[in-house]
N, C-alpha and C positions, 0 to 999 in steps of 0.2 A: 420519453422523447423519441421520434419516430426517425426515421434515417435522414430526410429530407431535411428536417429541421436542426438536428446533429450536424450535418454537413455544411448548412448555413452557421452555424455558430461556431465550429469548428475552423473554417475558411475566413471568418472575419477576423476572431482572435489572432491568427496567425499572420492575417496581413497587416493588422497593426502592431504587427512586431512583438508580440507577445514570447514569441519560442525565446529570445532573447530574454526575458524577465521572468519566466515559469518557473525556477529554479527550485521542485516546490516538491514538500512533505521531506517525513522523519519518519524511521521505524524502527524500535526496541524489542527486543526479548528478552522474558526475564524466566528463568529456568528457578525457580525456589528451591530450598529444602523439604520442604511441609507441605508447601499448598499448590503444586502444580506448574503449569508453563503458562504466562503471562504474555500478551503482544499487545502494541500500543501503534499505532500510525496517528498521523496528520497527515491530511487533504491542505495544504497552500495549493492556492488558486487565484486567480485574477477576476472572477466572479464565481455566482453561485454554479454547480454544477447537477443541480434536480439532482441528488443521491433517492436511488430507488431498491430494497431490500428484495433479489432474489434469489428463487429458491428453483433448483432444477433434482427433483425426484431422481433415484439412483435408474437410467433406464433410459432420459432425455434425450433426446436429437439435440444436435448444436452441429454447426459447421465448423470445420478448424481454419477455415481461412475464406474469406468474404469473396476471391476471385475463381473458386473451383467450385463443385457442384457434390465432392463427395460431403458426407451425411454421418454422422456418427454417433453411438450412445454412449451417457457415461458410466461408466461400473459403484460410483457412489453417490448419495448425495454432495450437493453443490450449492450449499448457502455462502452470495456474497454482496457484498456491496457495488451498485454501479455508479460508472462515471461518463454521459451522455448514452446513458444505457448498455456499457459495458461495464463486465467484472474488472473491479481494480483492487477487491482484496475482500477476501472468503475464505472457507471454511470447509473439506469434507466430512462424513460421516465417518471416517476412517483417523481423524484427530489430525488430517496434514491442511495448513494452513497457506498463506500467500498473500503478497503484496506487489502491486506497483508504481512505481517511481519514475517521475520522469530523469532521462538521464542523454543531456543532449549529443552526447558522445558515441552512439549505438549505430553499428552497423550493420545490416541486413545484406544479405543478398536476395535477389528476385523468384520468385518461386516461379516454377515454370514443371512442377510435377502435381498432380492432381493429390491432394490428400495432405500435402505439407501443413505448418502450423504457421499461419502468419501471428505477427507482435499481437495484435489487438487480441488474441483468442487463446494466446499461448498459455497464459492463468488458467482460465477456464480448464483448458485441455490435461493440462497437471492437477488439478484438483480434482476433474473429470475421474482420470485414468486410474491415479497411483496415490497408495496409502502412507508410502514414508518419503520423508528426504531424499536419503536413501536409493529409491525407486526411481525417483524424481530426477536428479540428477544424473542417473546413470542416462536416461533420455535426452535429455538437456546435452548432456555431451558428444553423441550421435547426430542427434536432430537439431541445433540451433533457429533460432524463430527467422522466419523467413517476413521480408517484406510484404504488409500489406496496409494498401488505402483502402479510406472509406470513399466510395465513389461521389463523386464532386468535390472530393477537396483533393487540391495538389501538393500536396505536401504529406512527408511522412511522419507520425507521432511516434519519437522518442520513447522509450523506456527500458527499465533495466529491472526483475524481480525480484524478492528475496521469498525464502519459504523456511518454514520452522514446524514441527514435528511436537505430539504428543510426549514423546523421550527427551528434549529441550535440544535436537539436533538440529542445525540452520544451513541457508546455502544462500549466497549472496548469487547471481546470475547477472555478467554482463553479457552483449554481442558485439564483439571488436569484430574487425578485419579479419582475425584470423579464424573467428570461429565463437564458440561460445568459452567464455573467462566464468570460472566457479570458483570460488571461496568457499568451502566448507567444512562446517566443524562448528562445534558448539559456542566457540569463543567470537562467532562473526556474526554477535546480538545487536549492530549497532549499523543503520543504514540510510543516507542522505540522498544525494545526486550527483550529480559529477564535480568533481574527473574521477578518474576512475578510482577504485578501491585502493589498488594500491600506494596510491597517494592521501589519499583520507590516513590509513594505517601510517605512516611515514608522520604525516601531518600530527597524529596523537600521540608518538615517539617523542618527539621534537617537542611538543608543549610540556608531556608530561615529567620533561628534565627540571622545567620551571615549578613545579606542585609541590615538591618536598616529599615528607612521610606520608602516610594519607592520615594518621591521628593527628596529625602536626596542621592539617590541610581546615582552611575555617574563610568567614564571609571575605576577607581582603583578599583570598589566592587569587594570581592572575594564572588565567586561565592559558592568554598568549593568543586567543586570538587576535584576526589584522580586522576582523569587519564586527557584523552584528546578525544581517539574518541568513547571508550564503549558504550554502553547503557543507562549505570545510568549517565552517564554526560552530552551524551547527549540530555537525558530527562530535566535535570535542567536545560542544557543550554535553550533549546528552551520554556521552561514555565519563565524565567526569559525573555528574550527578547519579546516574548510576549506578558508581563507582560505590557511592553512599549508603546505596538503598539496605535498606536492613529489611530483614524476615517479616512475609506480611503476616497479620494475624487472622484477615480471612481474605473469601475469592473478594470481595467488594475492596476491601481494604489493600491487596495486590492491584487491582487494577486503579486505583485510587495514586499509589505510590508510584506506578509504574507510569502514567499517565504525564503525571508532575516533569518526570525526566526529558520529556519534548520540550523545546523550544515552539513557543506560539508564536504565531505571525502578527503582529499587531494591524488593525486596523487602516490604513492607508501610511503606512509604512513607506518610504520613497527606498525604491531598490536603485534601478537606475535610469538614465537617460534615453528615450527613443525619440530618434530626428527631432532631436530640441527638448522634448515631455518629459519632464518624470513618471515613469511607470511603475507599477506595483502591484503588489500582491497579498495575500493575506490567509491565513488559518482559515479554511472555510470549517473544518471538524476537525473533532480528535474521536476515535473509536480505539477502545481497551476491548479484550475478551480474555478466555478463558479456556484453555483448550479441552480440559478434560470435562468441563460442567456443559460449558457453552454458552453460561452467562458472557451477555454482553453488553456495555456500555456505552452510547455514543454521543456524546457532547455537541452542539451544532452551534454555531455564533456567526453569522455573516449578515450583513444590510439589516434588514426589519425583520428576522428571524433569529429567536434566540431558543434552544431548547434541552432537553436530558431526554432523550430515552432510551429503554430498558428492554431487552427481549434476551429467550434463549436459544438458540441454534441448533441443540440438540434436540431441542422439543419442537421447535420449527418442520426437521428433516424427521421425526418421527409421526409426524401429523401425513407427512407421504404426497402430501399436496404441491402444485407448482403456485408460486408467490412470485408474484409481481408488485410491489409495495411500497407508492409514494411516501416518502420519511417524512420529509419535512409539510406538514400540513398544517394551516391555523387551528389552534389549538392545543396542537398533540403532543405530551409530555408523559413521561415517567412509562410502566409496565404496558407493552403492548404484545404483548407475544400470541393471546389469544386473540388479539385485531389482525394481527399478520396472517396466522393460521385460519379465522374464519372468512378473512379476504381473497383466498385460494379459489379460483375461474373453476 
């Protein structure tokens, strides 16, 4: 989708009051015994969002911020998934990983030095750069994402990151007022949207008074949620389920298990009210992967598109090609890894 057309669909959603209802996606880490580091996201969205599979060769040009002119390459590969043709969650060559979330609470300040990293680019630029958490975070805490629009739309998009690691190391990233808020450590596998983290954390305290034992814990527990698809429910939901998961017995079977622990958005679900409307949203996909193979799965259900496919990431970034790679096409189901790879410009 080309910037022009981004910017018109961007601009419309938002003036009908969409930022208000977007409250959208989930994402999990599951760190095994046996078989590796697992992630699982969900795309809620208010329509379809054209997801397109790309791949930027270790070496690429990318701009870190849409309003300055400096130019930069990255030090590894960069397979990720887009959303109106930006990365919203990907993969390097180096096993460090990344998601994002919308998170209406995020504050920026203006970038006014040549070179900074605006929101939309900041993924990229971390997966671009640096191999660990780790790494990762040490920048994030210096650098915080700086304000940037897409030109013709007036308004700012929302989001907040999270990133996860080959070693099962995680870092949740807000942008408050004061600067950038990190959460990190292994045990911060579990990631919604707003308010902020430390209230989701609080929120899971508080329920989990009501749970009991966890052997004791069976289909009548109340969980204590107040709603059904929000944010803060659906944070509890997915660290109570979770909570569950037992040892997978393979990478399909991990990501299988891992997958289940999201809350899905149902189909024209009524969130809430815009000047008079009920508005809504829904699961546009769920995508599992697989950090150390690269296998990956991504499930798709939205309007007259229903799909499974299959590719791996590793093999993708070994092929050395840049990919540009409409997902969702009539037809197209299960193994494409060598469609991806021989679609390379």
């Amino acid at each position: 989708m080309n910037k022009k057309v981004l910017s018109g669909v961007i601009a419309g959603i938002f003036t009908m009051g969409v930022t208000a209802t977007a409250d959208a996606c989930s994402r999990v880490v599951w760190n095994t015994e046996g078989h590796g580091t697992f992630v699982t996201r969900t795309m809620d969205w208010s329509e379809q969002t054209d997801p397109h599979l790309l791949n930027l060769p270790a070496g690429s040009e990318y701009t870190p911020h849409l309003a300055h002119s400096t130019v930069l390459k990255t030090k590894y590969d960069v397979t990720g998934l887009t959303t109106y043709g930006l990365i919203t969650d990907g993969m390097n060559s180096a096993g460090l990983s990344g998601n994002v979330l919308y998170d209406r609470g995020m504050h920026t300040e203006d970038s006014d030095v040549d070179g900074e990293v605006g929101t939309l680019h900041y993924l990229t630029h971390l997966l671009g750069q640096f191999a660990t958490v780790e790494e990762a975070v040490e920048f994030v805490s210096e650098y915080p994402a700086k304000t940037e629009f897409i030109p013709g739309v007036p308004i700012r998009i929302a989001i907040h990151i999270s990133l996860q690691d080959a070693t099962g190391d995680s870092a949740i990233i807000e942008f408050a007022e004061e600067g950038s808020r990190i959460w990190h450590g292994a045990e911060y596998n579990i990631m919604t949207n707003q308010p902020d983290y430390d209230q989701h954390l609080a929120n899971v305290e508080r329920s989990k008074r009501g749970w009991g034992e966890q052997e004791q814990q069976f289909s009548q527990t109340n969980l204590g949620t107040g709603g059904n698809t929000n944010p803060e429910d659906r944070f509890i939901h997915a660290t109570y389920f979770f909570g569950h998961l037992q040892e997978p017995t393979s990478i399909i079977n991990g990501m299988v298990k891992l997958d289940s622990t999201t809350y899905k958005i149902p189909q024209d679900a009524p969130n809430m009210p815009i000047n008079g409307v009920m508005a809504g949203y829904a699961t546009e996909y769920s995508v599992n992967y697989h950090l150390q193979s690269g296998e990956t799965m991504l499930r798709y259900q939205m309007n007259d598109d229903y799909t499974q496919l299959h590719y791996n990431v590793k093999a993708i970034q070994e092929a050395g090609k840049p990919v540009n790679f409409q997902l969702i096409q009539p037809g197209l189901i299960g193994e494409i890894t060598d469609m991806v790879i021989e679609s390379a410009q």
